[in-house]
N, C-alpha and C positions, 0 to 999 in steps of 0.2 A: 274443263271448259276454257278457253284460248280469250282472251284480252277483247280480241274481234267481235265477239260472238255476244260475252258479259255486254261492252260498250251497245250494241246493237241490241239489248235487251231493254237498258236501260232508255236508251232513247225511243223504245214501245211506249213503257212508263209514262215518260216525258211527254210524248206526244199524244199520249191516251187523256192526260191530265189535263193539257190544250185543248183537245177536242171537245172534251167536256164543257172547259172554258167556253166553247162556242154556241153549243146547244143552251145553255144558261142566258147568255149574253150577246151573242153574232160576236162581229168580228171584234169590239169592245171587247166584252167578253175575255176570248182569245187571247189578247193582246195581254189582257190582267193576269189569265192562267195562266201565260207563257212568261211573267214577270214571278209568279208567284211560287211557278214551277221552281225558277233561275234560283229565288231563296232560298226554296226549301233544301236542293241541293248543297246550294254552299254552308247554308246552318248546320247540316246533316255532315258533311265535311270535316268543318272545326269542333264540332260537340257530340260528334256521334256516343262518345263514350258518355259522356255528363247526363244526355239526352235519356239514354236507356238506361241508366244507373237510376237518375233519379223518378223515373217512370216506375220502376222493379223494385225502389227504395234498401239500391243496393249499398251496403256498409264496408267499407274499407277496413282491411284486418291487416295484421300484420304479426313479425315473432316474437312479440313482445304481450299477446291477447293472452288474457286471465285462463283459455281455457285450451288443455292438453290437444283435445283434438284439431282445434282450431291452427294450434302455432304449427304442428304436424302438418295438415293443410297447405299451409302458406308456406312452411320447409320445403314441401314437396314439387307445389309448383313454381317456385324460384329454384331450385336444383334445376328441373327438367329443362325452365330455360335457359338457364346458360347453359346446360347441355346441348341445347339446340341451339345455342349460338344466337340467342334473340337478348334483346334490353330487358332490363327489371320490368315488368309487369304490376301495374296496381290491382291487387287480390283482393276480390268481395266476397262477401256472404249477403244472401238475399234470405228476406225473411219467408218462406212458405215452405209448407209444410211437402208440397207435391217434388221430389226427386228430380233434378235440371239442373243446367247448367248453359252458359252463353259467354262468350267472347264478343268484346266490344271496340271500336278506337280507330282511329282513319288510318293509322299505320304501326308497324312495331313499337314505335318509339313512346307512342301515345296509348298504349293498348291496357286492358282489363280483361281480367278472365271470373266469371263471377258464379259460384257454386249457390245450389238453395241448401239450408238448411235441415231439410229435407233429405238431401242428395248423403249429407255427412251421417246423418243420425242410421240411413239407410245400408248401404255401402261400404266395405271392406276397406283398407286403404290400400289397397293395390288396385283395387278396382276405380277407386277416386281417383289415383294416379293416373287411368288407364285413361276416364274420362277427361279429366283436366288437359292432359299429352293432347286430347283431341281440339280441346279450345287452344292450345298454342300452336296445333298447325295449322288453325283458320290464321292463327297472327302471321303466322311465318308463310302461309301463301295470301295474303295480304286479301284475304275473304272477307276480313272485319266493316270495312270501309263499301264494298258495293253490299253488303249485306243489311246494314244500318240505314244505307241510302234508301234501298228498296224497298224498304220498312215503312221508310218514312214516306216516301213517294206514295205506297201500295196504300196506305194506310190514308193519306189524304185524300186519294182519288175517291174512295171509299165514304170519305165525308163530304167533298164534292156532288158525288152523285146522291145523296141523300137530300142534300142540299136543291138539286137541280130538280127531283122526285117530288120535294116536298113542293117548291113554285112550278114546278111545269113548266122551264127552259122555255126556248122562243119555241113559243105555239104555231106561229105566223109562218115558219117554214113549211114547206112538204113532209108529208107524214107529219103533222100536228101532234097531238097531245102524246097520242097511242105512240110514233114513231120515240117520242121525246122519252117517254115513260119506257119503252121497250131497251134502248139505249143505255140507259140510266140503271136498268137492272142488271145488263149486260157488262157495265163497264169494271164493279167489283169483283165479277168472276173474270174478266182479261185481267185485270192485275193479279189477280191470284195465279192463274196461269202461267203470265211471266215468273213471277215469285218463283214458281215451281222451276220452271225451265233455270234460272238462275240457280237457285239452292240444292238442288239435289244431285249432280256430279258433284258438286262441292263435299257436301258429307261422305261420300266416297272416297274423295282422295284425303277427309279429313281424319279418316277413320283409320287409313292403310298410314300417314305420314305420322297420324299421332301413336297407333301401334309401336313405332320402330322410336318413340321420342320415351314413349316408357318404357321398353324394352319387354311388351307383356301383348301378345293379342288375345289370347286367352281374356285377360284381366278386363280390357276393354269391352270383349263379347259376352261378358259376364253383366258387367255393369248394366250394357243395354238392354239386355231381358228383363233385369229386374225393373228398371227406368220406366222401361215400355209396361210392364202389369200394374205398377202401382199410378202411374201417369193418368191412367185410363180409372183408377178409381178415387182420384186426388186432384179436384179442379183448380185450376187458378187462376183465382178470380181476375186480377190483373192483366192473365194475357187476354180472358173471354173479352175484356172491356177493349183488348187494342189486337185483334185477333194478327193483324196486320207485322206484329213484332215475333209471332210466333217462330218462322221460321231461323229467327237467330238460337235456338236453342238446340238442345243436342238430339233431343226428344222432342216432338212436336207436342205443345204444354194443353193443345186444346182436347185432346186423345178423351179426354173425358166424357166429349159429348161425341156422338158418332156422326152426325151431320157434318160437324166443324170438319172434320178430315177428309171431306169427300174429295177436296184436292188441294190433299197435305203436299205442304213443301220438300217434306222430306220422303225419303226412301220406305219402304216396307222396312220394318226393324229385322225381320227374319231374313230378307237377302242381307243387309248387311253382315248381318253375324255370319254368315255362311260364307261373305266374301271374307272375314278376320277369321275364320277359322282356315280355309283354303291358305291364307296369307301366312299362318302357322305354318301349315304342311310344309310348305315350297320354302320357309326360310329356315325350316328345322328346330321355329323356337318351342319352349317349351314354357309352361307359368313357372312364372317368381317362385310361387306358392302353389303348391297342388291343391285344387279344390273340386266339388263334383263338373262333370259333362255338362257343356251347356249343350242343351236340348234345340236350339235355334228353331224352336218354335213360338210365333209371334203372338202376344198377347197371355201366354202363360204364366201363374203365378210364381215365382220362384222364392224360397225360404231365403232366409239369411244361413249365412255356412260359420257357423262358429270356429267351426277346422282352422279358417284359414286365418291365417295372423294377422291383426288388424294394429298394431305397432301402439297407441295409443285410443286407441278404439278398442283396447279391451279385449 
């Protein structure tokens, strides 16, 4: 997706969030959500990292933590990025049990890539590698920063219009209450829409850029099958409460409930994998590690593969 196109999403957002301002208040109103708007961005800017860290009660680790797989972890993804030619990264661990992961930070230099505990206790470390590779090329094509914005934006409009549902917005206009009320239901599925238009090229190129950063597409297409099966029977409860954040994840976290996805941000997990496996074929790679076929059927349960060498994972 081209700069043009992100900017013009963003200012749907923006002006979704206005509008709203106005049905609430008239032109007052407006004037406050076009102020409130202006904040939320530049907050969203300077602290996007802080903001979702501390929402997700993400923990900073490093090679110095008490535990084998954890400093492994944090080995891993500081190699891949100066591999990739990016700044040190602050490396988290997020407490839940459901399998995920998110990159966060308004730019390289500020950036966080944050695994759940979940994700470790789950997953192979070639496959952790594969995933984590994919949060550092959200950093390295600078995804972090409109992605956290639009979080934050989608996520407010969302309590705007709850806001505006519960007083019933200026009545006194045309189309009254019914018009006011219709709007108002209307307005958290256009931000989710945007969302969507925003986020999902994105995982595409973040999937193909972070293949080639761990040098495993294999690894990667493995990780997400299994992500995607236990995702879906592993809630978390934190994104349910801010549903609006979800799209920062690798794996869409609300999979749990089948409503919540009816317009997930992200891709079908099965075209993905199909496009990392195609991306295998054409570049001749082959796994790290030999492990079973991934089946690139979406929503399948997949065992854990003892086979495969897990370096500190046993």
């Amino acid at each position: 997706m081209n700069h043009a196109k992100t900017f013009i999403l963003l200012a749907a957002l923006t002006a979704l969030f206005v509008g709203i301002g106005y049905l609430i208040g008239g032109a007052v109103g407006m004037v406050i959500a076009l102020g409130l708007a202006a904040a939320l961005n530049l907050v969203s800017y300077w602290n996007a990292d802080k903001i979702v860290m501390r929402l997700y009660k993400a923990q900073p680790v490093d090679e110095t933590h008490p535990n084998a797989v954890v400093r492994a972890y944090v080995a891993d993804v500081l190699a891949m990025a100066e591999g990739a030619g990016l700044p040190r990264p602050v490396v988290a661990i997020i407490p839940s049990d459901q399998p995920n992961a998110f990159a966060t930070g308004r730019n390289p230099e500020n950036a966080a890539v944050c695994a759940t505990s979940g994700l470790l206790d789950l997953l192979t470390r070639d496959e952790v590698r594969g995933v984590m590779a994919h949060e550092l090329a959200h950093v390295k094509n600078r995804d972090t920063l409109v992605m956290t914005v639009t979080a934050t934006v989608a996520g407010a409009i969302s309590a705007l219009a709850n806001f505006a549902l519960f007083f019933g917005g200026d009545r006194e206009r045309t189309g009254g209450l019914i018009g006011t009320i219709a709007l108002m239901l209307l307005a958290p599925l256009a931000a989710g829409l945007v969302q969507m238009a925003i986020s999902r090229t994105r995982e595409y190129e973040a999937d193909r850029i972070g293949a080639g950063i761990a040098g495993d597409p294999h690894a990667l297409a493995a990780a997400l099958e299994k992500i995607e099966a236990y995702a879906r029977r592993i809630h978390n409860p934190v994104a349910e409460r801010n549903p609006a954040s979800g799209q920062l994840f690798i794996i869409n976290p609300l999979a749990g409930k089948g409503a919540d996805s009816l317009f997930s941000t992200h891709p079908a997990t099965g075209n993905r994998i199909k496009a990392l496996m195609a991306l295998a074929v054409s570049t001749g790679a082959t796994p790290l590690h030999p492990r079973p076929p991934v089946s690139a059927a979406p929503g399948t349960t997949v065992p854990a593969t003892p086979s495969a060498p897990r370096g500190p994972w046993g």
